[in-house]
N, CA, C and O atoms as a Tinker XYZ file with bonds, in Angstrom:
   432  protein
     1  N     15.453000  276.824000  190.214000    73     2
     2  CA    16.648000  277.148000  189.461000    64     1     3
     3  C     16.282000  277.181000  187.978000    63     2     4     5
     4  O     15.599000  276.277000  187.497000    81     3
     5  N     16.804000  278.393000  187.112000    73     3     6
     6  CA    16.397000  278.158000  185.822000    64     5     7
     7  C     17.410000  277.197000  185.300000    63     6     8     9
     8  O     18.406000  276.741000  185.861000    81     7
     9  N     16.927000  276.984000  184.072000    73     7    10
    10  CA    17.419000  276.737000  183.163000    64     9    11
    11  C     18.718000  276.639000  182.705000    63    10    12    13
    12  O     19.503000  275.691000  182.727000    81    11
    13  N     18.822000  277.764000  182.288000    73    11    14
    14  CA    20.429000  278.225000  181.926000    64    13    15
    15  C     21.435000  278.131000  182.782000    63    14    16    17
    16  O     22.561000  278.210000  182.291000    81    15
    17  N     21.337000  277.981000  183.957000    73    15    18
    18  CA    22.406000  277.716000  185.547000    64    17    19
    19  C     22.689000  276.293000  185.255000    63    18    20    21
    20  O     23.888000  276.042000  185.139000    81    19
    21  N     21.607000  274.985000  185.061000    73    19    22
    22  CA    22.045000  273.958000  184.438000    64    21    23
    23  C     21.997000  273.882000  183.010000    63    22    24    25
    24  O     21.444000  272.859000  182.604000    81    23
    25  N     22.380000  274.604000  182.201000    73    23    26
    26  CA    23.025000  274.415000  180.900000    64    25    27
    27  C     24.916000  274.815000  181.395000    63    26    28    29
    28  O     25.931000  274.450000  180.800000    81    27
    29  N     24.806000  275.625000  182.607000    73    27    30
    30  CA    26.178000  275.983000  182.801000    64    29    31
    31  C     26.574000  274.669000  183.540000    63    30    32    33
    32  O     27.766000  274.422000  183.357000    81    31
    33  N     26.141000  274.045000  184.071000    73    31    34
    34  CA    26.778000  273.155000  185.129000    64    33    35
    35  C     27.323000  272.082000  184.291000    63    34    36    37
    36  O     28.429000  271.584000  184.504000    81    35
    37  N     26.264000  271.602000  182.997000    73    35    38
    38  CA    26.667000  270.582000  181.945000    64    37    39
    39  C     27.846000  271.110000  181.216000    63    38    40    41
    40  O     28.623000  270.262000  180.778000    81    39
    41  N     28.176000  272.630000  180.965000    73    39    42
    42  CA    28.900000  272.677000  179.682000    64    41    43
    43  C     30.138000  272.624000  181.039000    63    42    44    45
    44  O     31.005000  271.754000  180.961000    81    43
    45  N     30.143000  273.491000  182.117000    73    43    46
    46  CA    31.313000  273.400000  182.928000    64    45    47
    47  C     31.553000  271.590000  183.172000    63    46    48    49
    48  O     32.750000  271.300000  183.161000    81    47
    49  N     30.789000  270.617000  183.341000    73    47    50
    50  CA    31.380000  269.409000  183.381000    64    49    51
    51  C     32.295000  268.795000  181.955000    63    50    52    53
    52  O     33.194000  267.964000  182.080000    81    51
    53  N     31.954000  269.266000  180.884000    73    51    54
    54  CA    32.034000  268.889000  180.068000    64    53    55
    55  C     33.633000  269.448000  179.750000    63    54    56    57
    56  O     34.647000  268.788000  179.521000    81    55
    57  N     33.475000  270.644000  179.814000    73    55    58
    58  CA    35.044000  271.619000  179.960000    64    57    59
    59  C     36.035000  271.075000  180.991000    63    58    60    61
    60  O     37.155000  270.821000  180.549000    81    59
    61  N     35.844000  270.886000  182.101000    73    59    62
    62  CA    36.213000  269.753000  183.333000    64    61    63
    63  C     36.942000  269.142000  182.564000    63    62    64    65
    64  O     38.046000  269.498000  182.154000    81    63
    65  N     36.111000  267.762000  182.218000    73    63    66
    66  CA    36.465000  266.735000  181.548000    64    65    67
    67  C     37.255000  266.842000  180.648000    63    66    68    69
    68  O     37.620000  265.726000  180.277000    81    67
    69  N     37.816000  267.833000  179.974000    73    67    70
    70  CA    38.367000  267.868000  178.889000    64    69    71
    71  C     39.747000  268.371000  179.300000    63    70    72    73
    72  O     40.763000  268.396000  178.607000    81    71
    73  N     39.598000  268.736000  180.464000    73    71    74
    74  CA    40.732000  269.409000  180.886000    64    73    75
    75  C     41.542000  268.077000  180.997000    63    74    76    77
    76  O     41.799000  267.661000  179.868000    81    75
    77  N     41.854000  267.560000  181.632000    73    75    78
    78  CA    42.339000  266.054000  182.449000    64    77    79
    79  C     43.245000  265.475000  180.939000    63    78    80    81
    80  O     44.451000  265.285000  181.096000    81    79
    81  N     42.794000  265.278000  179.882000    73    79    82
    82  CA    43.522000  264.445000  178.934000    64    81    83
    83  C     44.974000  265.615000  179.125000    63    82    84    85
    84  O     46.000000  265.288000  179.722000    81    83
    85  N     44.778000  266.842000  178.544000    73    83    86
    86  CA    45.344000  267.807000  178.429000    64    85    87
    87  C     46.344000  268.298000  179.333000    63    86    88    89
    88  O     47.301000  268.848000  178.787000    81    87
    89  N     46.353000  268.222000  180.774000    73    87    90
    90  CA    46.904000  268.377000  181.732000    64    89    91
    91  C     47.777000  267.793000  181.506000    63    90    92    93
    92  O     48.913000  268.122000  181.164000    81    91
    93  N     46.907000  266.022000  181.833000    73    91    94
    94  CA    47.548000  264.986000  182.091000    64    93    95
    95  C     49.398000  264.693000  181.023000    63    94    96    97
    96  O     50.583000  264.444000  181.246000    81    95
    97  N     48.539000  264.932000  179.985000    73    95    98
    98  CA    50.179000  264.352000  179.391000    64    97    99
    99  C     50.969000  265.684000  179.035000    63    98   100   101
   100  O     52.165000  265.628000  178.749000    81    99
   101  N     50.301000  266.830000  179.058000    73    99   102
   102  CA    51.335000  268.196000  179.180000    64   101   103
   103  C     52.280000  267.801000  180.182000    63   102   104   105
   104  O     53.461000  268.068000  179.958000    81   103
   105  N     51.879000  267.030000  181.579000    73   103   106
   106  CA    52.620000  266.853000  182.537000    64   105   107
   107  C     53.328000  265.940000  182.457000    63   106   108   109
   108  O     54.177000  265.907000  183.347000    81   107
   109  N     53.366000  264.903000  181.534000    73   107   110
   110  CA    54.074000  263.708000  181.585000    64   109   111
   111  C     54.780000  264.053000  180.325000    63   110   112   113
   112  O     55.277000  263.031000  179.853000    81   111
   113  N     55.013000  265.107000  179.602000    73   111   114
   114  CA    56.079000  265.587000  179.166000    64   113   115
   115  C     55.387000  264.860000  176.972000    63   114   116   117
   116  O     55.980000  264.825000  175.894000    81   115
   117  N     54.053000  264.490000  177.383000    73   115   118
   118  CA    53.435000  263.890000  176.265000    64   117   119
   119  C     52.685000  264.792000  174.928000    63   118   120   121
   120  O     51.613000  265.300000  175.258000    81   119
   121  N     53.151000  265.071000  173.353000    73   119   122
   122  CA    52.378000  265.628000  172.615000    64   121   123
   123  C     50.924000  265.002000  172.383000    63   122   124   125
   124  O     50.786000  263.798000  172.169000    81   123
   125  N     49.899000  265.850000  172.438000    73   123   126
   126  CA    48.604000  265.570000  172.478000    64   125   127
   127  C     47.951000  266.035000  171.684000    63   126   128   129
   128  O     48.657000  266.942000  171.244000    81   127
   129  N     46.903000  266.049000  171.083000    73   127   130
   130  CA    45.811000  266.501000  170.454000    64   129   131
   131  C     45.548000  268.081000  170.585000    63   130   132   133
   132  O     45.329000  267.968000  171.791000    81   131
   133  N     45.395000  269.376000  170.378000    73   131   134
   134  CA    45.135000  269.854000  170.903000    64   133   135
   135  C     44.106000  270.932000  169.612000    63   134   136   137
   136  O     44.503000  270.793000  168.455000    81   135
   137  N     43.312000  271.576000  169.740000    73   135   138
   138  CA    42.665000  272.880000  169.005000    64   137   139
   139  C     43.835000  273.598000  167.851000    63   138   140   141
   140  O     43.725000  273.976000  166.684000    81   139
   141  N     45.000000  273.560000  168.858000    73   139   142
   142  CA    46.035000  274.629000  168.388000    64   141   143
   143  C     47.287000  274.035000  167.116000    63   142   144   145
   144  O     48.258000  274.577000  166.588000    81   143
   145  N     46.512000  272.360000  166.970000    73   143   146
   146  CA    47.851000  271.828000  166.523000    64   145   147
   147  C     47.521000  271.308000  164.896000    63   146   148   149
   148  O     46.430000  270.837000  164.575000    81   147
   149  N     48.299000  271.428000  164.255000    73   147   150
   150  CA    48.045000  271.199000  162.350000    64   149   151
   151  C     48.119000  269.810000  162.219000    63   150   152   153
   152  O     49.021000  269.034000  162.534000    81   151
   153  N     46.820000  269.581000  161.604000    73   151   154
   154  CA    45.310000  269.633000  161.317000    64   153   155
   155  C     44.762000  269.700000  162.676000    63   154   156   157
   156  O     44.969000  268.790000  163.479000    81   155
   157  N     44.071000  270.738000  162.965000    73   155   158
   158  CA    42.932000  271.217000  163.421000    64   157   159
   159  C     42.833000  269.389000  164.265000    63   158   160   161
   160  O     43.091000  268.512000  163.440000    81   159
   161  N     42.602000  269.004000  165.287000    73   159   162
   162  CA    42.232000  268.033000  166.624000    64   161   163
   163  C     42.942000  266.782000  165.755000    63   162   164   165
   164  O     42.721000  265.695000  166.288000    81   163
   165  N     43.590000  266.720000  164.769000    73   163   166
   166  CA    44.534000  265.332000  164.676000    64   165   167
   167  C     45.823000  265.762000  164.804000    63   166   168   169
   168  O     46.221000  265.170000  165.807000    81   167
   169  N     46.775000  266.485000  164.358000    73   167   170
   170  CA    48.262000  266.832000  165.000000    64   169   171
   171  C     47.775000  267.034000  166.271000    63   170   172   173
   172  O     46.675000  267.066000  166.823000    81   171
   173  N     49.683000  267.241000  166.752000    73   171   174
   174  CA    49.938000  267.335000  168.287000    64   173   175
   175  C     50.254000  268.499000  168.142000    63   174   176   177
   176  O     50.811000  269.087000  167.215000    81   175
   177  N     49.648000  269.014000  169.681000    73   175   178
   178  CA    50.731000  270.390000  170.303000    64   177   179
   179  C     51.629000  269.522000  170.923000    63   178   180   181
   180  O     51.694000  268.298000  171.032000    81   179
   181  N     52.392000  270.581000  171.351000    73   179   182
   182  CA    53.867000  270.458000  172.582000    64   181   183
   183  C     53.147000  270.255000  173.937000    63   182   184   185
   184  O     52.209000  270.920000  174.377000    81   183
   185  N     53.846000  269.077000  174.578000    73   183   186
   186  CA    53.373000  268.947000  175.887000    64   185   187
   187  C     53.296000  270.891000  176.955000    63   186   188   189
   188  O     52.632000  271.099000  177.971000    81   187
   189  N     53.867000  271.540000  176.491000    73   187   190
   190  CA    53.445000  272.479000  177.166000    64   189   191
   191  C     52.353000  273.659000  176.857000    63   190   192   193
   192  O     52.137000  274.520000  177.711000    81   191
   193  N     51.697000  273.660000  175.641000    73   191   194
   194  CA    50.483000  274.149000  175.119000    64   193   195
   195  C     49.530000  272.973000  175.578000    63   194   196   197
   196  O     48.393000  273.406000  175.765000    81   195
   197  N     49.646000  271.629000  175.813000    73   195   198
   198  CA    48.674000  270.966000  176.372000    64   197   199
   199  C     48.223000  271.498000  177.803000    63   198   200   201
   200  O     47.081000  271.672000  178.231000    81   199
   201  N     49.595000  271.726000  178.489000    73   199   202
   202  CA    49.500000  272.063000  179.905000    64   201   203
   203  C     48.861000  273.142000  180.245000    63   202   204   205
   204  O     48.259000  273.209000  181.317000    81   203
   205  N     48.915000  274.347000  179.194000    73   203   206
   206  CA    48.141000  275.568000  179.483000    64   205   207
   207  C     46.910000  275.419000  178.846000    63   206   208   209
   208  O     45.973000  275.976000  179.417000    81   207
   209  N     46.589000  274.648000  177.532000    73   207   210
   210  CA    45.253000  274.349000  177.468000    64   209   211
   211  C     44.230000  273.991000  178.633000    63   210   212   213
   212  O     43.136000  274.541000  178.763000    81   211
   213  N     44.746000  272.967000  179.486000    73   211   214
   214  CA    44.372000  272.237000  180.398000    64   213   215
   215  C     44.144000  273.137000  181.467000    63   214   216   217
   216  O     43.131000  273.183000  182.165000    81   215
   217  N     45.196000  273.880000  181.553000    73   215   218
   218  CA    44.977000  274.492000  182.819000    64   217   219
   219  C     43.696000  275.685000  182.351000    63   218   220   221
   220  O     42.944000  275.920000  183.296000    81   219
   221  N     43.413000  276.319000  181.274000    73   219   222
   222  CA    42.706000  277.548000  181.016000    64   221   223
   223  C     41.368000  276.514000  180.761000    63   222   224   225
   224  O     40.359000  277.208000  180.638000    81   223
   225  N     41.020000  274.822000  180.628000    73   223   226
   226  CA    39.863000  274.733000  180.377000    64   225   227
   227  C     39.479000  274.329000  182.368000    63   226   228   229
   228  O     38.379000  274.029000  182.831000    81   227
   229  N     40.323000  274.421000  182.860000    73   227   230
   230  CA    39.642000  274.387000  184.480000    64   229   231
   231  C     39.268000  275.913000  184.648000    63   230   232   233
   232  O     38.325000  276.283000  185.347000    81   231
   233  N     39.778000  276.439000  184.212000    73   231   234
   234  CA    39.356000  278.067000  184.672000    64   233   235
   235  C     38.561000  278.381000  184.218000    63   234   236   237
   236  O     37.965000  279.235000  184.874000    81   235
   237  N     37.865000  277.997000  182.755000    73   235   238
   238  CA    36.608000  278.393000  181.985000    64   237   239
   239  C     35.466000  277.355000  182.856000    63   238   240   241
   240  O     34.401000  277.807000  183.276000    81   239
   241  N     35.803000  276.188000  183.008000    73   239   242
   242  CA    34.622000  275.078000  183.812000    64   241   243
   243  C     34.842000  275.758000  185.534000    63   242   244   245
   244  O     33.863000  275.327000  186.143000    81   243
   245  N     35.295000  276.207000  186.050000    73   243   246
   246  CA    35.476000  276.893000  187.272000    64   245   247
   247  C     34.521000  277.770000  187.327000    63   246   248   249
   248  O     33.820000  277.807000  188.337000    81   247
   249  N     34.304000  278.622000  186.297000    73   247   250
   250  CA    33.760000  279.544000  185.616000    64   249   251
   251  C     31.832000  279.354000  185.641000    63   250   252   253
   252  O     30.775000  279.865000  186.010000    81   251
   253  N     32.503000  278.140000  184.894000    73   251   254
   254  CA    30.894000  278.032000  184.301000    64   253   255
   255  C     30.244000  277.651000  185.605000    63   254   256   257
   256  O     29.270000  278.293000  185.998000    81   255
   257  N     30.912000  276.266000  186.558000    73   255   258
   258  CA    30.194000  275.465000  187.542000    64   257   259
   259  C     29.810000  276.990000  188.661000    63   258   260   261
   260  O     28.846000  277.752000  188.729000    81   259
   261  N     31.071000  276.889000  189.371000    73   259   262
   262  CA    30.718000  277.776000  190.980000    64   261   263
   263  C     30.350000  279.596000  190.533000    63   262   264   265
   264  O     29.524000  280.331000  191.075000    81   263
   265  N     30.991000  279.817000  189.748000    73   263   266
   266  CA    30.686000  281.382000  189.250000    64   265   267
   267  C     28.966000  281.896000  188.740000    63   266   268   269
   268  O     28.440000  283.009000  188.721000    81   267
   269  N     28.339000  280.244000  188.290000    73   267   270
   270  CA    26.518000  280.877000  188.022000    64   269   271
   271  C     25.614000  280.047000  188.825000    63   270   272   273
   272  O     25.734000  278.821000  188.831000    81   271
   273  N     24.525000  280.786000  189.645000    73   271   274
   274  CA    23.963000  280.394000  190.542000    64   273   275
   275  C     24.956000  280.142000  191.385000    63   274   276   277
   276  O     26.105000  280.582000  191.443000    81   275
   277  N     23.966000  278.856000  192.475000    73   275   278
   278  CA    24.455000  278.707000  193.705000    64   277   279
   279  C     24.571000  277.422000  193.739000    63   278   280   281
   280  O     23.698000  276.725000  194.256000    81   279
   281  N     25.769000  276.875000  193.142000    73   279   282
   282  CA    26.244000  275.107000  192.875000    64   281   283
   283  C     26.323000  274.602000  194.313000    63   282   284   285
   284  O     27.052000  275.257000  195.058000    81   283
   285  N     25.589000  273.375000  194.906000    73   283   286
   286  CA    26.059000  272.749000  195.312000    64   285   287
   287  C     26.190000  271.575000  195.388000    63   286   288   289
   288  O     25.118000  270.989000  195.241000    81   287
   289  N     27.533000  270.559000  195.654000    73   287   290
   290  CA    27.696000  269.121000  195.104000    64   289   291
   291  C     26.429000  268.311000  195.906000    63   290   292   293
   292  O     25.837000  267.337000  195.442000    81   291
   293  N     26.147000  268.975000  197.274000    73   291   294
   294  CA    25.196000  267.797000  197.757000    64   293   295
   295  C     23.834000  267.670000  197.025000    63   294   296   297
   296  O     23.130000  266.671000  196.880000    81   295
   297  N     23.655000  268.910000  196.612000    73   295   298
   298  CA    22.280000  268.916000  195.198000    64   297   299
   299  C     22.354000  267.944000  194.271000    63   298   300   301
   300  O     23.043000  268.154000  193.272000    81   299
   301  N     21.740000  266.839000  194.407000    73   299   302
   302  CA    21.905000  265.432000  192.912000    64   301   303
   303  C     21.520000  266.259000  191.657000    63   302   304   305
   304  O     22.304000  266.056000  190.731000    81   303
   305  N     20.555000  267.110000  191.384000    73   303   306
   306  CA    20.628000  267.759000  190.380000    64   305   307
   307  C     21.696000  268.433000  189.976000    63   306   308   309
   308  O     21.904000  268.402000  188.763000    81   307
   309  N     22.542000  269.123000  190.737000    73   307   310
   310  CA    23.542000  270.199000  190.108000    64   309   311
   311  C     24.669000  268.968000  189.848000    63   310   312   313
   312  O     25.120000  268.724000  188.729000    81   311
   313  N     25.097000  268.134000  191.237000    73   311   314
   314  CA    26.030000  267.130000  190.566000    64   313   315
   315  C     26.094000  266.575000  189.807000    63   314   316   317
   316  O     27.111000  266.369000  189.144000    81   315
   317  N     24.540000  265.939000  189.559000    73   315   318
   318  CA    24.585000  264.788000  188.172000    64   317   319
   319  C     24.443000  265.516000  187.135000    63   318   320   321
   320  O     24.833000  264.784000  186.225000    81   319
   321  N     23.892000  267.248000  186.342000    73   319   322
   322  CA    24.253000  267.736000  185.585000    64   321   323
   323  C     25.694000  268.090000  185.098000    63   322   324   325
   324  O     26.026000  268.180000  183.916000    81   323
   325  N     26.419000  268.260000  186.075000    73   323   326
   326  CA    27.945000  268.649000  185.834000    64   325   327
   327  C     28.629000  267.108000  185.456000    63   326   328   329
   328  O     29.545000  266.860000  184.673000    81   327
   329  N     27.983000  266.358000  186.149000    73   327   330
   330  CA    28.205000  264.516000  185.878000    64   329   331
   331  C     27.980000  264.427000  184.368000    63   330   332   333
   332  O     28.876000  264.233000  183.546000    81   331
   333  N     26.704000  264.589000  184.102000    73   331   334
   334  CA    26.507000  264.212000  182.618000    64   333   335
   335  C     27.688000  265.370000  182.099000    63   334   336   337
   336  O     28.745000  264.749000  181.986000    81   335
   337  N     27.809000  266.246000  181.885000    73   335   338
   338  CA    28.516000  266.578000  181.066000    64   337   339
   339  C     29.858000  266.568000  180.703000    63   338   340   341
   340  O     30.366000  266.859000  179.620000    81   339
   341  N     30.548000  266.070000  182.099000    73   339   342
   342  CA    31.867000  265.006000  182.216000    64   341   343
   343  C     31.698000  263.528000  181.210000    63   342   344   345
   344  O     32.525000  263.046000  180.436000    81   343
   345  N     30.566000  263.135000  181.491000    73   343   346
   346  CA    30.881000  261.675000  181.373000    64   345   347
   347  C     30.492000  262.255000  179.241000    63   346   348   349
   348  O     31.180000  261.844000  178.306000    81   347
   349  N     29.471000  263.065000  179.115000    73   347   350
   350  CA    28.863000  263.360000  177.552000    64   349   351
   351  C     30.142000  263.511000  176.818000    63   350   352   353
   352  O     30.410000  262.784000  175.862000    81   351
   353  N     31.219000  264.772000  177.399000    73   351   354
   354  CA    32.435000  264.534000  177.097000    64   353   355
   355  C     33.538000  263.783000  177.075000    63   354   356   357
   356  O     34.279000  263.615000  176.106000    81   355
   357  N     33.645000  263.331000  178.147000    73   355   358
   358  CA    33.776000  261.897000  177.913000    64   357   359
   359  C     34.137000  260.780000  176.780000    63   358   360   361
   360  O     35.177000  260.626000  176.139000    81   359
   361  N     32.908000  260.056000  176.763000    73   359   362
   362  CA    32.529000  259.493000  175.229000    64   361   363
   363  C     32.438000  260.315000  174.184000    63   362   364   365
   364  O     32.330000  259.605000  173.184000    81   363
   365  N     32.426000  261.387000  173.911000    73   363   366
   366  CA    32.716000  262.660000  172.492000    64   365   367
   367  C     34.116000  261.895000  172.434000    63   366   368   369
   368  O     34.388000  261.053000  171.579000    81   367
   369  N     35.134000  262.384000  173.663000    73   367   370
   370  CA    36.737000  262.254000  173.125000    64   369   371
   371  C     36.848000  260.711000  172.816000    63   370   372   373
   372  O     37.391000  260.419000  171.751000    81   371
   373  N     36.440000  259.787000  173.547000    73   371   374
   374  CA    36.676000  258.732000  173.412000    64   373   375
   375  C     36.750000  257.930000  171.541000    63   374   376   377
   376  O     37.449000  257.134000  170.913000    81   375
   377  N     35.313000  258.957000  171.293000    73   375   378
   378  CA    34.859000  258.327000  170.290000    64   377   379
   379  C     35.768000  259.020000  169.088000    63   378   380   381
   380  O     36.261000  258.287000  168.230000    81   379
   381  N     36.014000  260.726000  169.045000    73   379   382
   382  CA    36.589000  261.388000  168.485000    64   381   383
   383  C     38.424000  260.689000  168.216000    63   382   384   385
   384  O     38.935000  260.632000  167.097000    81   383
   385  N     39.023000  260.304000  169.310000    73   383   386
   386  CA    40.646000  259.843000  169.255000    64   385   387
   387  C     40.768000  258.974000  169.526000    63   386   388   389
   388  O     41.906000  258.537000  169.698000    81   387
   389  N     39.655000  258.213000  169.721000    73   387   390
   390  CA    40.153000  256.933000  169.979000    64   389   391
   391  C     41.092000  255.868000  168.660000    63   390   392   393
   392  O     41.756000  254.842000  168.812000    81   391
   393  N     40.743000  256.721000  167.330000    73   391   394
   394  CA    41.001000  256.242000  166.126000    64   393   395
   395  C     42.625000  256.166000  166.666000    63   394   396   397
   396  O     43.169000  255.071000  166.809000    81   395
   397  N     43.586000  257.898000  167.047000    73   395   398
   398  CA    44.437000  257.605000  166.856000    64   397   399
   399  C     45.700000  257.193000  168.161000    63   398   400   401
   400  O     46.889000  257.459000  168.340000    81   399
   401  N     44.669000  256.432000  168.856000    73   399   402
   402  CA    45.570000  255.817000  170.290000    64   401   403
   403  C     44.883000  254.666000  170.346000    63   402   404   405
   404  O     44.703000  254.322000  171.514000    81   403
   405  N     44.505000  254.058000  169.687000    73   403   406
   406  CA    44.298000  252.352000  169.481000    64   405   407
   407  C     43.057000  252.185000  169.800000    63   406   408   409
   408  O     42.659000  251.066000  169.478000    81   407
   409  N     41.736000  253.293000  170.651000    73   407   410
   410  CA    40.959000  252.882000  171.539000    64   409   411
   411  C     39.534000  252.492000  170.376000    63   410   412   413
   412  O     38.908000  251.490000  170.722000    81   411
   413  N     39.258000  252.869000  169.683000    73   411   414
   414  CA    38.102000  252.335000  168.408000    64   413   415
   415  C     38.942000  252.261000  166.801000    63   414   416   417
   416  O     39.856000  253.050000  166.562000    81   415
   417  N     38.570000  251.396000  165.952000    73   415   418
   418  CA    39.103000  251.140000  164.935000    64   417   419
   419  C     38.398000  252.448000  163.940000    63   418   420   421
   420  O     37.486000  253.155000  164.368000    81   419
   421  N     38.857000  252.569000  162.897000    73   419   422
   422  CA    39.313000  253.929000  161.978000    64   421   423
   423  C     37.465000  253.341000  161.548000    63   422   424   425
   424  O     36.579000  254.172000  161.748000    81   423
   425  N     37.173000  252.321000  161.142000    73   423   426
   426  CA    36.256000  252.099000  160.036000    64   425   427
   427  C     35.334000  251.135000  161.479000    63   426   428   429
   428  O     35.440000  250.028000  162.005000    81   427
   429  N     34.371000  252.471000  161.655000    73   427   430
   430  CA    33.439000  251.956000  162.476000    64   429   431
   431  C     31.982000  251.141000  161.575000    63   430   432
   432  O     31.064000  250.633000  162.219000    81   431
């Protein structure tokens, strides 16, 4: 397998992962963080631009994972690449908002 098939599997985990915050509180009716919201990843969108964020970053990681090469989960390589890039993203958001939902203090 080249290369670039697992650069897709990492960035599709990573897109994955990002989906879930986004979904999640679009659905619970929650303003979130979003690309689209003033200032640029500290305002909120509307719980329903979260919801379509969320939903269009499963379709881009849908994209990336099963759409290049030939993914499969029982492969530890293809899983734990799409793994790392869940979990890489992950700790990005964690570390990125955690300032403004209590989870790391402002002055690291």
């Amino acid at each position: 397998m080249s290369w670039h098939q697992y650069l897709s599997y990492f960035l599709g985990g990573a897109v994955f992962s990002n989906a879930i915050p986004h979904f999640v509180s679009g659905m619970m009716g929650r303003s979130f963080q979003s690309p689209f919201a003033t200032p640029r990843g500290k305002g909120l969108s509307s719980a329903t631009v979260n919801v379509l964020w969320g939903a269009f970053n499963v379709a881009v990681g849908y994209l990336l994972i099963f759409r290049v090469g030939n993914f499969d989960i029982r492969v530890t390589a293809d899983a734990g690449t799409a793994g790392l890039g869940a979990l890489f993203m992950g700790i990005f958001a964690a570390r990125t908002f955690g300032p403004f939902h209590g989870g790391f203090p402002v002055n690291r």
